[in-house]
N, C-alpha and C positions, 0 to 999 in steps of 0.2 A: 571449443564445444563444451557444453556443460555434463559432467561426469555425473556426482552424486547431488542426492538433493540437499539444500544448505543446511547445516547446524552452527549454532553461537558457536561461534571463533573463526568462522569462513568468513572468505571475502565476499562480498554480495556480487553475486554474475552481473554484468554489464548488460546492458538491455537497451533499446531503443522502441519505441509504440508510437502510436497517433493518438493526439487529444481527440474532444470532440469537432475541433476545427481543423480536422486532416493537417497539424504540423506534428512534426515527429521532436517527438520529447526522451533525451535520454539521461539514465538514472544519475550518468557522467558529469550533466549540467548543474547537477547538484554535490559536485564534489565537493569538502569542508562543511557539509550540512546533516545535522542530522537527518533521518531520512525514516519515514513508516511506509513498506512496502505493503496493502492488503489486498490480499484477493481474494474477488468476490464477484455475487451476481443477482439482479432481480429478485429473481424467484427462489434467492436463498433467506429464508427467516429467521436468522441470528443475524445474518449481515444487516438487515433493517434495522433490526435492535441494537446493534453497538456503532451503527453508522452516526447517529445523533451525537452517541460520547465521542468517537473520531474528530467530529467537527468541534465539540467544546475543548479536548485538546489542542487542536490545531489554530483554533482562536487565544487559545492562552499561550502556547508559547511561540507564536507568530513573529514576538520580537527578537526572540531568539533563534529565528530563522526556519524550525522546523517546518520541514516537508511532509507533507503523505500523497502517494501515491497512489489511487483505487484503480487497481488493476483484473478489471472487467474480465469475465470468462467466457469467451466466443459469442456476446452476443449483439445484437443489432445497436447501431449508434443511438437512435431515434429510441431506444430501451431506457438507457444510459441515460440521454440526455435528460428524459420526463422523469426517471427515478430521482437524481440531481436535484433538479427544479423542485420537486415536489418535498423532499426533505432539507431543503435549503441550505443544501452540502457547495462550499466554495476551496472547497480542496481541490485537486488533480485529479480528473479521471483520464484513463486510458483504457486502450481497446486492444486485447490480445485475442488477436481475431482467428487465427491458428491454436490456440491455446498453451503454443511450445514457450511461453515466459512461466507460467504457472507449473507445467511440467517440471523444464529444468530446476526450478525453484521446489519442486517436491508438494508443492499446493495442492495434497489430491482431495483433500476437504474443503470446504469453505465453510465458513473465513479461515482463511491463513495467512498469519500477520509477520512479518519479519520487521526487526527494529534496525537497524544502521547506523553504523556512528559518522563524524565526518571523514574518518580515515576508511570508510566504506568498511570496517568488520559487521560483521552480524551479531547483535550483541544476545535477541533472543531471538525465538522462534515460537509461536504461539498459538497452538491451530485451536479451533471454535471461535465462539463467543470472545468479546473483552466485557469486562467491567470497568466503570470510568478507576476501580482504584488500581487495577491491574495497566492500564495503559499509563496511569502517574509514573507508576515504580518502573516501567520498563523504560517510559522517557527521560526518566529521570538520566539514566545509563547512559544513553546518548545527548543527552543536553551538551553543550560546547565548556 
């Protein structure tokens, strides 16, 4: 069970969700990988704004395996899906359809971004907004 909410230097909780294609994706599958945990949702307007720099990170270090994970706050699939599509986001979404991932995680803001290395530490923790120079410097920390 998860205790307190994560800070840099905790192990990232182990977690399982469903994509948009009802299989169950868990953080686990990506051991040895860096890993961007963000949660987020529609109707939040910072997450709009830094989801664009998400996907330009995720396109640059793609070869070196980075992950991100958009870990959705209780809302409808069919939300998700059009939000995606329409910002032309090819990262991982997930649906935390209870909202107890974001809990445990301490995500009571959104966006709230946790960085991951491949040894699953938590390198930062980052609630609001990113700026594409603040998501470099964090990735940088977990690059392989």
């Amino acid at each position: 069970t998860y205790v307190d909410p994560l800070v840099a230097g905790d192990q990232a909780y182990e977690f399982t969700l469903r994509d948009l294609d009802s299989n169950d994706v868990a953080l686990n599958d990506f051991a040895g990988q860096p890993v961007i945990i963000n949660f987020w949702a529609t109707w939040c307007a910072p997450c709009r704004i830094e989801m664009p720099e998400l996907q330009h990170a995720y396109e640059a270090y793609q070869d070196q395996e980075l992950v991100i994970l958009a870990v959705n706050a209780q809302e409808e699939e069919q939300h998700v899906r059009e939000f995606f599509t329409e910002l032309g986001l090819t990262f991982q979404p997930l649906l935390d359809d209870d909202g107890q991932v974001g809990r445990a995680y301490g995500a009571l803001g959104l966006p709230s971004t946790y960085f991951v290395d491949g040894s699953g530490e938590v390198t930062a923790v980052h609630r609001g907004i990113l700026t594409a120079d603040q998501i470099e410097s964090y990735v940088a920390q977990i690059l392989p």
